[in-house]
N, C-alpha and C positions, 0 to 999 in steps of 0.2 A: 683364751680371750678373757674370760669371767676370773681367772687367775690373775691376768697383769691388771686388769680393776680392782681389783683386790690388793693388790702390790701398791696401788696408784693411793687406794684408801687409806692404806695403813699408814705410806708415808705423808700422807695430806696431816695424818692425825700425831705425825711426828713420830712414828717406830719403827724398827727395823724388822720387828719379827712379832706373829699372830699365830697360835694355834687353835687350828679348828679341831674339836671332837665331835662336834652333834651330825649324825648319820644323813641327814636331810642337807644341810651346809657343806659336807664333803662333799654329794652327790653334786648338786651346784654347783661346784668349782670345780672338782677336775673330774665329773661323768661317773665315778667310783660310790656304788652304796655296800658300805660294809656288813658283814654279816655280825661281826665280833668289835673288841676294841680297836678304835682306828683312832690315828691321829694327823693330820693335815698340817706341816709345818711352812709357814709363809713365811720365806725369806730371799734373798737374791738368787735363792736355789733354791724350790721350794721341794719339800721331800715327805713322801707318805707311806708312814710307820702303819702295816697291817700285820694284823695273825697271821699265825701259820695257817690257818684254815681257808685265808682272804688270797693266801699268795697268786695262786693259779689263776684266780677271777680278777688280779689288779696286773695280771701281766701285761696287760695292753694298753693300760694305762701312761699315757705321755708325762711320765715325770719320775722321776727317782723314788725307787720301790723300796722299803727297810723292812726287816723283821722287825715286829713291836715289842721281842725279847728286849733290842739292845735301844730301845729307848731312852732310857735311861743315858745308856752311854752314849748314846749319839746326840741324845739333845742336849748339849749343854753351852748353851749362846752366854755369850758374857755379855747379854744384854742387860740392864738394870729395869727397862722397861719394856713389857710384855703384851700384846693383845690377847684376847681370852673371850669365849662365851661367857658371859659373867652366871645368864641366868640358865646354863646347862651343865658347867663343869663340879664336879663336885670338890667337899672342902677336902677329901684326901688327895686329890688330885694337886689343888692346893700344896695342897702340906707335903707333898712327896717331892713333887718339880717344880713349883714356883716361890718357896718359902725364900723370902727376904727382899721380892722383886716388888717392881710397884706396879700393879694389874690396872689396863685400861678394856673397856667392853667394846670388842669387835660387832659394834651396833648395827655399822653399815654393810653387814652382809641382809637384813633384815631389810637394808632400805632399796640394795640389788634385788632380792627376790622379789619384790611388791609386783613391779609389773613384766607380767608374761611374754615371751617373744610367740612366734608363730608354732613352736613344735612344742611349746607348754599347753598352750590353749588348744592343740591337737590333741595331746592326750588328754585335757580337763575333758575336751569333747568327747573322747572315744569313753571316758569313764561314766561319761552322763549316758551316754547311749544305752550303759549294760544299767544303768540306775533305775534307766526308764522301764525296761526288762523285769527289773528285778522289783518296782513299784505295782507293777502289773500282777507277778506272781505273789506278794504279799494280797493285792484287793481280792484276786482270786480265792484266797484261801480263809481269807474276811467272811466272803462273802457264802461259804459251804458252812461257817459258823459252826465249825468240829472241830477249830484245832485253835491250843493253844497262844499264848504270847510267844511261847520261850520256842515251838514249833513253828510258827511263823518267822522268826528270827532265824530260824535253824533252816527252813529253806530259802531263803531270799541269802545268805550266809555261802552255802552250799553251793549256788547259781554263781556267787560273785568269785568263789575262789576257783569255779569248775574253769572260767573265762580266764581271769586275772589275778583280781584281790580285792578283800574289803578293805573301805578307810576305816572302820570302825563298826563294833556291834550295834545290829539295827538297834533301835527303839520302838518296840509295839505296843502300844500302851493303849488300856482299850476300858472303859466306864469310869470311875474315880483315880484310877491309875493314869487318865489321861491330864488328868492335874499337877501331874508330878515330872516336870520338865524334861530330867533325865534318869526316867525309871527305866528299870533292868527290867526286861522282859519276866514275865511270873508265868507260873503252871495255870494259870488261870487264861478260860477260854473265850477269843475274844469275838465272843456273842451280843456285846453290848454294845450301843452307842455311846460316845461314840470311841472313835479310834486313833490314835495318833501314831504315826508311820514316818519313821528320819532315819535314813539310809543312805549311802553312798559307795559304789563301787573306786577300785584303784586299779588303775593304768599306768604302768612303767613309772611307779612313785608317786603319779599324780592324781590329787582325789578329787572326786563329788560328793556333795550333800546335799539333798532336797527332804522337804516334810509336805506331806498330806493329812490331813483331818479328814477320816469318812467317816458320814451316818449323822452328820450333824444337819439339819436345816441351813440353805442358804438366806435365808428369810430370818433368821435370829438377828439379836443384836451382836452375842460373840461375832458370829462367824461376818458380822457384816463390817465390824468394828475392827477386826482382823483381815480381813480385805484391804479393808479400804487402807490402814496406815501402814499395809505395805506398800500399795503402789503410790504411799505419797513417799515412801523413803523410797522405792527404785527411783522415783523421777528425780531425788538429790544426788544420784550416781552416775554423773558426770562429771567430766574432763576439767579441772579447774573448779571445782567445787570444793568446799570443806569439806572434810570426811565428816565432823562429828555432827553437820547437819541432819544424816539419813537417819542416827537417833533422835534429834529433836522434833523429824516431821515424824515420825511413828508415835513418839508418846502425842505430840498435840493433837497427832488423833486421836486416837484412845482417851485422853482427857477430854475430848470434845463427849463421846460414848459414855465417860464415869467408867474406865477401864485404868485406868494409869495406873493406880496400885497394883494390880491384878497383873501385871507384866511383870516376869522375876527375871528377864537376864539382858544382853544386849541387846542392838536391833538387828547385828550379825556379822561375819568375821569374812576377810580376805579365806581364799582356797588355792591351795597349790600344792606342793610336795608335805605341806602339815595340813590338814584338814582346815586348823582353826593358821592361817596362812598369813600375814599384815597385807593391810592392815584389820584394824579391829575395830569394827562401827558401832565404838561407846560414846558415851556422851562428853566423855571428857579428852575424845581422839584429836592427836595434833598431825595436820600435813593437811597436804589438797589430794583429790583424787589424780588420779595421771592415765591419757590413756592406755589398755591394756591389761590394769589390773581387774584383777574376776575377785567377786563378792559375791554373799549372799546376805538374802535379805528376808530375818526371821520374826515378826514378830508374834507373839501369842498372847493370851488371855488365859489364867489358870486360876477356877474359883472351884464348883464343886466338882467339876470338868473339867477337861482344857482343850482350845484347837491353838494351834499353830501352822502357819505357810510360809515356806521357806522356797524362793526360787535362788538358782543362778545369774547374773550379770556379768556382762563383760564391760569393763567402762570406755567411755569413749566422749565422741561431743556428744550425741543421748545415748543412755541407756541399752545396752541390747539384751532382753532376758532371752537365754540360751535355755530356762527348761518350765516355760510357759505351758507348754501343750501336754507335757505329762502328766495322767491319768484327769484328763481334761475331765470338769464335769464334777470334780471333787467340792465334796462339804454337800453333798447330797444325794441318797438310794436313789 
């Protein structure tokens, strides 16, 4: 089904043929995530080129199966105009099979993935679940104040791949290192106040991300300033909303506080088969929200410190934060 919409896109955009490489976009169209080079040929017959290493695992796959040996010779459409990841393929890729074509960007798989059906937000859910688990066992081991950045990383790590999989290496980040958006965990023990904690587990491809501040005062101006203009950007994450509003109501808080400098990134990114998943709630984001799509919504303050609170949403006509309640009580011993 996600295939002949894809079919439908490509000739809406006038071409006859689109190749998908990126691992995440196969999985999406025909249920297949490669482990090796794969490539996704969309055409009136659509056909998918895997490794010999891929064969076994793509056997069951509804569609015409290639060795990616004879690529080369298999693909050679006398199409003059081509669809392509623009911003995944690389220039040899280029230069080996597309050299003299005229390359258009298969954008609209980007704009298919935005919002989630029922068995995406099933596994978004199931990965928040092992998230909540695995926020738990990072405060736990905060709070024995023996161990590590790079040790706490390494058990909340541990946890996620014993279940599933990690979206990404935690972020433990604990006294001035908490200033530092996305610091790499260090040998240093995170005994100090306070602490910043962004973690996510992965379920059957599909990721969570949430962040915690402990040991901070909830009575501070950070942490009250950081509050607050998050839940004035969940309230702009509904259904027929501008996206790029959920940044504008986060900085005008923080500008109200004399924070708005002090913010170095978005206010937070669509979640799904890529962590950082569309859309992307910048300030200069184009679309409306739609229901179905899952956000998050991050904003932080980084001066000699940093906190940061990152929940979940699912969009809808309001709001629904799906990861509220974990490690409730945060932003204070």
């Amino acid at each position: 089904m996600r295939i002949k919409k894809a079919l439908q896109a490509l000739e809406e955009k006038g071409l006859k043929c689109g190749i998908v490489l990126k691992p995440e976009n196969i999985y999406y169209l025909a249920g297949f995530f490669p482990s090796a080079f794969c490539a996704l040929v969309l055409e009136e017959d659509p056909r998918l080129f895997v490794s010999d290493m891929d064969k076994k695992l793509a056997s069951d796959i509804d569609l015409d199966v290639k060795p990616i040996e004879n690529f080369k010779k298999g693909f050679r459409p006398g199409y003059k105009k081509i669809g392509i990841e623009k911003g995944y393929a690389t220039v040899r890729f280029y230069e080996k099979y597309l050299r003299d074509r005229e390359i258009f960007d298969l954008d609209f798989i980007n704009d298919m993935r935005k919002v989630k059906d029922k068995f995406e937000i099933r596994q978004i859910k199931d990965a928040l679940k092992l998230t909540a688990r695995g926020m738990e066992i990072a405060k736990e081991m905060i709070d024995a104040k023996r161990y590590t950045e790079k040790e706490i990383a390494a058990g909340v790590e541990h946890f996620f791949k014993s279940r599933a999989g990690s979206a990404f290496e935690p972020i433990i980040a604990c006294g001035g290192n908490s200033a530092i958006p996305h610091h790499r965990p260090s040998n240093k023990i995170a005994d100090r106040d306070p602490v910043i904690v962004d973690m996510g587990a992965r379920v059957n491809h599909y990721s969570s991300d949430i962040t915690r501040t402990f040991g901070f005062s909830d009575s501070s101006d950070i942490f009250l300033a950081v509050r607050d203009a998050q839940e004035a950007g969940i309230r702009e994450c509904r259904a027929g909303n501008e996206v790029k509003n959920v940044d504008a109501a986060v900085r005008g808080v923080l500008k109200e506080y004399g924070f708005e400098c002090d913010f170095l990134h978005s206010a937070g990114h669509g979640l799904g088969l890529d962590v950082h998943d569309p859309p992307a709630l910048k300030k200069d984001a184009e679309g409306i929200f739609e229901k179905g799509m899952v956000v998050s919504v991050e904003p932080g303050v980084y001066r000699d410190v940093g906190v940061r609170i990152e929940d979940m949403v699912i969009v809808g006509r309001r709001p629904e934060v799906i990861s509220k309640n974990i490690a409730a009580g945060i932003g204070a011993d």
